[in-house]
C-alpha positions as CSV (number, residue, x, y, z in Angstrom):
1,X,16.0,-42.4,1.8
2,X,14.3,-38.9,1.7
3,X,11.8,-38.1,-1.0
4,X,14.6,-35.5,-2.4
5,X,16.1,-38.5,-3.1
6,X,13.5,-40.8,-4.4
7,X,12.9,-37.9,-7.4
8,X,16.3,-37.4,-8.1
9,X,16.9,-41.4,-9.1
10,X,13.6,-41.4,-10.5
11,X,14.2,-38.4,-12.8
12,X,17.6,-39.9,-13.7
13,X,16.3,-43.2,-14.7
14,X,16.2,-43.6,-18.4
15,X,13.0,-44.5,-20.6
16,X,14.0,-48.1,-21.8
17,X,10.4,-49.0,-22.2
18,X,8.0,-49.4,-25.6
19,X,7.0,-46.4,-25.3
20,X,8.5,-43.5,-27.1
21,X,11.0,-41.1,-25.2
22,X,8.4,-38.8,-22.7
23,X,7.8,-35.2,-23.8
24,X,9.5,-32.6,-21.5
25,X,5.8,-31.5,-20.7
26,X,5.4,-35.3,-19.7
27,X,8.1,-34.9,-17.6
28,X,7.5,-31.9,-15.8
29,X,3.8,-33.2,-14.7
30,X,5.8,-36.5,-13.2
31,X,8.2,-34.5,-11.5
32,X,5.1,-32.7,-9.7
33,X,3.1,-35.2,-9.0
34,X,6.0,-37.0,-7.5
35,X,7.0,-33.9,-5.3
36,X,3.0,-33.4,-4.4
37,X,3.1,-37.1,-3.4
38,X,6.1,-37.1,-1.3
39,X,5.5,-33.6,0.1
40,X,1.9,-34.9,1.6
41,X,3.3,-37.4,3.1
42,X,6.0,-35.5,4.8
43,X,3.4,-33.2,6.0
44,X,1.3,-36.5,7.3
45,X,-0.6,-37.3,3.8
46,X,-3.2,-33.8,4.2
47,X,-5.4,-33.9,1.3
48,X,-7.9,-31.7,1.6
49,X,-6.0,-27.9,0.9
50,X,-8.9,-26.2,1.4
51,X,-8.5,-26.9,5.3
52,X,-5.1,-25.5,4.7
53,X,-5.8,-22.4,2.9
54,X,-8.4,-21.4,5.7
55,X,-5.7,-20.9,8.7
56,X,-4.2,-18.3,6.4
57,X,-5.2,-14.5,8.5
58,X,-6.6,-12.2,6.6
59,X,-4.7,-9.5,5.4
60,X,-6.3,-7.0,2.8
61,X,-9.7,-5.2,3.9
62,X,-10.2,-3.0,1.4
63,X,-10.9,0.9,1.5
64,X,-14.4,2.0,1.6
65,X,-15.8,3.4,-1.2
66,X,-16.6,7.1,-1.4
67,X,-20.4,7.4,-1.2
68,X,-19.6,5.1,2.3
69,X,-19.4,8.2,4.5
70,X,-19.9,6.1,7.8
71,X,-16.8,3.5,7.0
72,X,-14.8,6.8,5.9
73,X,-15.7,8.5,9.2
74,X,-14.4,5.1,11.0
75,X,-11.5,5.2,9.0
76,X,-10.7,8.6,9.9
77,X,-11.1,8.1,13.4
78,X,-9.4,5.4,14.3
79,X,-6.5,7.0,13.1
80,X,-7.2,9.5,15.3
81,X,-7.3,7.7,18.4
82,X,-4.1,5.2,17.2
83,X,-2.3,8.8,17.0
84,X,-3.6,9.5,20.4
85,X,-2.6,6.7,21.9
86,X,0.9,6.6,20.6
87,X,1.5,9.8,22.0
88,X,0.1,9.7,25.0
89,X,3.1,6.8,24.6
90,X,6.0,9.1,24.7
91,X,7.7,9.8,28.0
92,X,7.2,13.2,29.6
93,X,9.7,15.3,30.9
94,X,9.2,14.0,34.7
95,X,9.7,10.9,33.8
96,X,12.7,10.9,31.5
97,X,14.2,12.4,34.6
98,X,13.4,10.2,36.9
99,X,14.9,7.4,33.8
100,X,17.8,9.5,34.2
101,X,18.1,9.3,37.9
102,X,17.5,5.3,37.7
103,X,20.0,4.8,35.2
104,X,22.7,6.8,36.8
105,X,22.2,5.4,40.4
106,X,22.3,1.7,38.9
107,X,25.7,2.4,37.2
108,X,28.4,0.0,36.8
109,X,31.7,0.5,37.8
110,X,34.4,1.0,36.2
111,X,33.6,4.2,34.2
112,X,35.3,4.4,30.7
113,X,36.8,7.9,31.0
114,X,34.2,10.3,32.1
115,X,31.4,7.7,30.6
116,X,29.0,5.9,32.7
117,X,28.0,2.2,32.0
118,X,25.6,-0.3,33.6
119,X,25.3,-4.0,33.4
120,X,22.3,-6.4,32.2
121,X,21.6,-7.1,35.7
122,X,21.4,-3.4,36.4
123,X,19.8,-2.9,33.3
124,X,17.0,-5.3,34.3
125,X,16.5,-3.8,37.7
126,X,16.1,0.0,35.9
127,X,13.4,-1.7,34.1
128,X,11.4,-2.7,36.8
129,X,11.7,0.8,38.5
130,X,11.5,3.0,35.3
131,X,7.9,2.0,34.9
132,X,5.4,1.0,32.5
133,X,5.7,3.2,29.5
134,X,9.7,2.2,29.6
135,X,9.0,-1.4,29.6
136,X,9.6,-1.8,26.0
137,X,12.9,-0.5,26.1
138,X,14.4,-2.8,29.1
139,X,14.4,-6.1,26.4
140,X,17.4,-8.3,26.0
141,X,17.4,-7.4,22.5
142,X,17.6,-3.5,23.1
143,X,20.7,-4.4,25.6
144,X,22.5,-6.5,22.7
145,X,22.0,-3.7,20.2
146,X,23.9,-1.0,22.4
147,X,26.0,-4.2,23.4
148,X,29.9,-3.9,21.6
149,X,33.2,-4.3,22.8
150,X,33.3,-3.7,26.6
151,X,35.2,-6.1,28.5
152,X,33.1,-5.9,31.0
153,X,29.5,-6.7,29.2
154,X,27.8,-3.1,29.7
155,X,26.5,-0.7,27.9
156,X,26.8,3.3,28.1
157,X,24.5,4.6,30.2
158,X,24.5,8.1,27.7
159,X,23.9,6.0,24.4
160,X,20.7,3.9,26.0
161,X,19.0,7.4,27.3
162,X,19.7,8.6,23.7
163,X,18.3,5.4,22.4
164,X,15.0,6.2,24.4
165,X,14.5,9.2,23.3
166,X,15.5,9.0,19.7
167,X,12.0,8.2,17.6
168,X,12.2,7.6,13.8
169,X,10.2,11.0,13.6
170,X,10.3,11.7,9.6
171,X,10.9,15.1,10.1
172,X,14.2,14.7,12.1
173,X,15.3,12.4,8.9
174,X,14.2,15.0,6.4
175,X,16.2,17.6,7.5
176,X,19.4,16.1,9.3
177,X,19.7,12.9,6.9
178,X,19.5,15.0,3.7
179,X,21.4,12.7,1.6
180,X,18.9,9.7,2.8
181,X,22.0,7.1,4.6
182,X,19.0,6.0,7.2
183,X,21.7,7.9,9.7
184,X,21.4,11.1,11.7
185,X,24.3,12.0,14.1
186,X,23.3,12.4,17.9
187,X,24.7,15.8,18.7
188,X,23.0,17.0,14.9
189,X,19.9,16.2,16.9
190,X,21.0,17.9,20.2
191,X,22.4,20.8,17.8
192,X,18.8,21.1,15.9
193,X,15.8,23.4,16.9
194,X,13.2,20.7,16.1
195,X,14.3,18.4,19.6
196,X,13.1,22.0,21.3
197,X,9.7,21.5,19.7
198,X,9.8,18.0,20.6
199,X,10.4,18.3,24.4
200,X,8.1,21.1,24.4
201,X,5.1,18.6,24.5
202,X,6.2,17.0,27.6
203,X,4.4,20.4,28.9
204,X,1.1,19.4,29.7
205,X,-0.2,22.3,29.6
206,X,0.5,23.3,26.5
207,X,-2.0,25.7,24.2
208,X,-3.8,24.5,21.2
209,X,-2.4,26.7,19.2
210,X,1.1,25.4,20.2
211,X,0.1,22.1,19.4
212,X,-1.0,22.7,16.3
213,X,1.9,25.1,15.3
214,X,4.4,22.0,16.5
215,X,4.9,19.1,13.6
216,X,5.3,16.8,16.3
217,X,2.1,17.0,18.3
218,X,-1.0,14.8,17.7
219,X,-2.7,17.6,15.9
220,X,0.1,18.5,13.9
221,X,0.5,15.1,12.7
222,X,-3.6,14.5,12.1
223,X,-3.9,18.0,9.8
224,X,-1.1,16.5,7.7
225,X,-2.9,12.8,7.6
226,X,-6.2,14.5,6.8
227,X,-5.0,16.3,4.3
228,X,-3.6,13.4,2.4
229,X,-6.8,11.6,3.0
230,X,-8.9,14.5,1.8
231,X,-6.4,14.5,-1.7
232,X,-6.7,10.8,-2.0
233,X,-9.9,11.1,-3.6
234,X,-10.0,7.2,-5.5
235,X,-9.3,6.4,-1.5
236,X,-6.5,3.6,-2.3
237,X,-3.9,4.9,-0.1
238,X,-2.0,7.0,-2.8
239,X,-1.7,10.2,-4.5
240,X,-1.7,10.5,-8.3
241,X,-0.2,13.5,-9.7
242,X,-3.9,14.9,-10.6
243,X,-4.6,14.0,-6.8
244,X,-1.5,15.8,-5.9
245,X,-2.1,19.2,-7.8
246,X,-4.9,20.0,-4.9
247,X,-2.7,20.2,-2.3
248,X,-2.5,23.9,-0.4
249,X,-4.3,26.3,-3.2
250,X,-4.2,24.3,-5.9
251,X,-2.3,26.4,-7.6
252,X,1.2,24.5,-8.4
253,X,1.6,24.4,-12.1
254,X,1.9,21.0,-13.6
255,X,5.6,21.4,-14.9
256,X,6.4,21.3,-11.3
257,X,4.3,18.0,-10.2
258,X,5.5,16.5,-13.5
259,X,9.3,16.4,-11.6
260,X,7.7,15.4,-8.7
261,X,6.5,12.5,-9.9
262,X,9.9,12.4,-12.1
263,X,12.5,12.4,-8.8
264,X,10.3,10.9,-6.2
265,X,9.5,7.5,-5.0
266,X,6.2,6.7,-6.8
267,X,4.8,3.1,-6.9
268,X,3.2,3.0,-10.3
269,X,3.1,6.5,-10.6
270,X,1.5,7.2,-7.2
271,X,2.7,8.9,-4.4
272,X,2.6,6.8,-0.9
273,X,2.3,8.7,2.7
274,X,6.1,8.8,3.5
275,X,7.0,10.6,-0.1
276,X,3.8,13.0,0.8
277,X,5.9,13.7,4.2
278,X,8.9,14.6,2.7
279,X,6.9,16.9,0.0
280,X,5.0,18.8,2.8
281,X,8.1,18.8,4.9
282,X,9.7,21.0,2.0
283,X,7.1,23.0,0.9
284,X,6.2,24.0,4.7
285,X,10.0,25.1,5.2
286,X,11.5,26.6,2.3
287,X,13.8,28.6,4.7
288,X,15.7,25.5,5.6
289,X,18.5,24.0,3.8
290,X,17.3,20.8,3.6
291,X,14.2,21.8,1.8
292,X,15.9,24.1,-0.6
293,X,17.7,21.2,-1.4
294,X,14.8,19.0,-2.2
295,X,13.3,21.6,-4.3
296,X,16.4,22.7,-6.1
297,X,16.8,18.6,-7.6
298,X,13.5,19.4,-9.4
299,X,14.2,22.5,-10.7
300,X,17.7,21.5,-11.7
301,X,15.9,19.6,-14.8
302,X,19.4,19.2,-16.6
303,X,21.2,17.8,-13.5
304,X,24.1,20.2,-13.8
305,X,24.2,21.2,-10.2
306,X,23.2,24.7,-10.6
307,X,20.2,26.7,-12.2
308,X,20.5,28.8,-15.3
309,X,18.2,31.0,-17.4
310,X,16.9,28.1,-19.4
311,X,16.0,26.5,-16.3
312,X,14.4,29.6,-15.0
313,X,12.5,29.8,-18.3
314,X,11.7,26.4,-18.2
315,X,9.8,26.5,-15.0
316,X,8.0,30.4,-14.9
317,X,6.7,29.7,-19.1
318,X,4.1,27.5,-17.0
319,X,3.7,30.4,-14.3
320,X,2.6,32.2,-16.9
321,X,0.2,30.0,-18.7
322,X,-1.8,29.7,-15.4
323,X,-1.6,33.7,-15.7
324,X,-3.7,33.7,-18.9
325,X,-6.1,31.1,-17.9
326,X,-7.1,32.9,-14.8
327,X,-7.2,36.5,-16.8
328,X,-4.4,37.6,-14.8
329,X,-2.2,40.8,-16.8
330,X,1.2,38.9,-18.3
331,X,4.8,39.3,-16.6
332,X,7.9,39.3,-18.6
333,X,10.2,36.5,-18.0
334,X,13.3,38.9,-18.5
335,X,12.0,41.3,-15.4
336,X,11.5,38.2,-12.7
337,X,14.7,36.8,-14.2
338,X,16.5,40.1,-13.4
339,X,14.7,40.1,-9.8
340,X,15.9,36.8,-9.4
341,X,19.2,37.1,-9.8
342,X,19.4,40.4,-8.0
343,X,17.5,38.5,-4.9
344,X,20.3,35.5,-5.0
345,X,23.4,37.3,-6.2
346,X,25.6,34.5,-7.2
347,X,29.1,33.8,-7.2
348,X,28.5,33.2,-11.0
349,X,26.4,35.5,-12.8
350,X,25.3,33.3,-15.1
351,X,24.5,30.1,-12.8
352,X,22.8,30.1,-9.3
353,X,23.5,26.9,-7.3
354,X,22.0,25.6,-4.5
355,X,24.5,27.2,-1.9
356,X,24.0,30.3,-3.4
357,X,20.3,29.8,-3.0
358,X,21.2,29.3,0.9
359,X,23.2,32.4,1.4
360,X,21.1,34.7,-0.2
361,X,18.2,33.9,2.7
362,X,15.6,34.3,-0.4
363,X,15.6,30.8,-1.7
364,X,11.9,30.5,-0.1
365,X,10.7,33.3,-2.3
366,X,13.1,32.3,-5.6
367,X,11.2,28.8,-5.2
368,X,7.8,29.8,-4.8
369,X,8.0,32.0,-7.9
370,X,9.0,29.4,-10.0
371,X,6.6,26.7,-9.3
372,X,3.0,28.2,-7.3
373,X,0.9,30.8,-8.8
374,X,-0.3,32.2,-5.7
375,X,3.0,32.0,-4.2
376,X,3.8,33.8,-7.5
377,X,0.8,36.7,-7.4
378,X,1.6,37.0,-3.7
379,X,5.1,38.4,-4.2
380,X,4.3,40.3,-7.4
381,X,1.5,42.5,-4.9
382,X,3.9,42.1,-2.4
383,X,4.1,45.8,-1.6
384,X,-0.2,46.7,-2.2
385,X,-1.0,43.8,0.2
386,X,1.3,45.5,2.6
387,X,0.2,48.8,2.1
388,X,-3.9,47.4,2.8
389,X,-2.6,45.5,5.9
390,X,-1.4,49.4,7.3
391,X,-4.6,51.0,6.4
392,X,-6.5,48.0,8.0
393,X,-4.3,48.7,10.7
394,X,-5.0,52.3,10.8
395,X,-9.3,51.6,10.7
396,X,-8.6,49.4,13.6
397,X,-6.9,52.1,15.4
398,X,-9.3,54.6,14.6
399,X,-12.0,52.4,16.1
């Protein structure tokens, strides 16, 4: 008889004694000290716990403080070399070819149509050949995944090469996954620009500057993380909305954080690293569709699906508050509603939706109006800014 079984009777058994019927407390501390009983024995009759508790790993280190400057610097820099190392990780262009050779000598006939398959045991033998920095991918486990109904027990040669070179690269999910499924479609990948910037650092030769300029490259991606640890001022690995508002210029007005915080994933009203991804991944390419779409949700404060003057109102009112504070001369709200409108000419002249915003190839300047200051000041001097770039041009030339 198992102790499961020796509570159960002894928890049924009624109280016939001279006692008075037990409590319920009284009866929940038998009931534990019964399970505690027969649960050290199971476990061979351990008593001390303390024994126990000290196997547990450690698992929380906590952040250093801010007047720690060394821990900080450590911090900073093993990121740094973790992001080194994962990238010096990713296959280069000479040797995704020579995967590609490998895979398509070791094929498995029959071919399904014009699609090439290969067995485990090929499988395996690519994986010996491929070498090290493909060993990961040559696992049983990886072969079951692609694994589904050929008769024959292989998998397509095609879908494992995409397999290696598809990365869960945030960017890649920001802009082809817009409504968040987890899903992007191989030949939206293939279609995309951004699989050119990521095969362009298989060049090992690549500038600095490239590197820097390409989201993907180690530099890229330890601007971005320093920036966030640079904002993250309390340094416990979140942003709060105060945090937040020095990002860039530090000019975003606060109506505009506010539905940040309001639409985004927050955990307890912080911001974590992947939602600070997808909010520099819009801001840094208002052009695209997939940003315009992130930005419109927040401005479309009413959820109707399109943005109206109240809307417009809603947001610039805040543009110009930041105006007064920094002694700037005030803007009417009819004039850059009027420009606006003009700029996006939508189908309805009342109501600009987020299509509307994608045809008119301004929805990166519409945006920036409406929520940045700077962005804001930049347009409004748009054409004196202009006119001192020629006439620096011109002193250069006269030089």
């Amino acid at each position: 008889m198992d102790w499961k079984e020796v509570l159960r009777r002894r928890l049924a058994t009624p109280n016939n004694g001279p006692n008075k019927k037990k409590s319920e407390q009284e009866l929940k501390d038998e009931e534990m000290d019964l399970f505690t009983k027969y649960y050290s024995k199971w476990k061979g009759g351990r008593k001390n716990t303390n024994e126990f508790y000290k196997t547990i790993p450690r698992f929380y280190y906590r952040l250093p403080a801010e007047d720690e400057v060394l821990l900080q610097k450590l911090r900073e820099e093993s990121r740094a070399v973790f992001l080194q190392r994962k990238s010096r990780e990713l296959l280069d262009n000479e040797e995704l070819q020579n995967l590609w050779f490998l895979l398509d000598k070791h094929q498995t006939p029959p071919m399904i149509g014009e699609e090439a398959m290969i067995n485990y045991e090929n499988f395996l033998k690519v994986g010996e050949k491929a070498g090290p920095k493909c060993k990961q991918f040559f696992t049983a486990k990886v072969f079951a995944k692609l694994l589904h109904t050929d008769s024959y027990g292989r998998i397509s040669i095609m879908q494992f090469f995409n397999y290696v070179m598809r990365k869960a690269v945030r960017k890649f999910f920001f802009f082809l996954d817009p409504l968040r499924t987890g899903k992007i479609k191989i030949q939206d990948i293939l279609a995309c620009s951004f699989l050119d910037d990521l095969l362009e650092l298989r060049d090992e030769e690549l500038s600095k500057e490239s590197q820097e300029t390409n989201w993907f490259s180690a530099p890229s991606a330890l601007r971005v993380y320093g920036q966030y640890l640079n904002l993250d001022k309390d340094h416990n690995g979140m942003l709060s909305k105060e945090e937040l508002s020095r990002y860039g210029t530090a000019t975003m007005t606060n109506v505009f954080l506010d539905r940040v915080f309001q639409e985004c994933l927050t955990y307890d009203g912080e911001m974590d690293y992947k939602t600070y991804l997808d909010f520099v991944l819009a801001l840094e390419n208002r052009k695209e569709p997939a940003a315009l779409q992130y930005i419109f949700k927040l401005l479309d404060i009413e959820n109707k699906g399109y943005l109206n003057v109240f809307s417009l109102n809603y947001f610039f009112r805040a543009i110009q508050e930041l105006m007064k504070i920094h002694g700037q001369d005030p803007v009417s709200f009819q004039d850059v509603k009027d420009e606006i409108f003009d700029m996006v000419k939508p189908k309805d002249p009342l109501k600009i939706s987020l299509q509307d915003l994608i045809n008119s190839n301004q929805g990166d300047t519409v945006t920036t109006i409406l929520i940045d200051l700077n962005g804001f000041w930049t347009y409004e001097n748009r054409e004196a800014l202009v006119a001192n770039d020629n006439e620096n041009s011109a002193d250069l030339d006269d030089t």
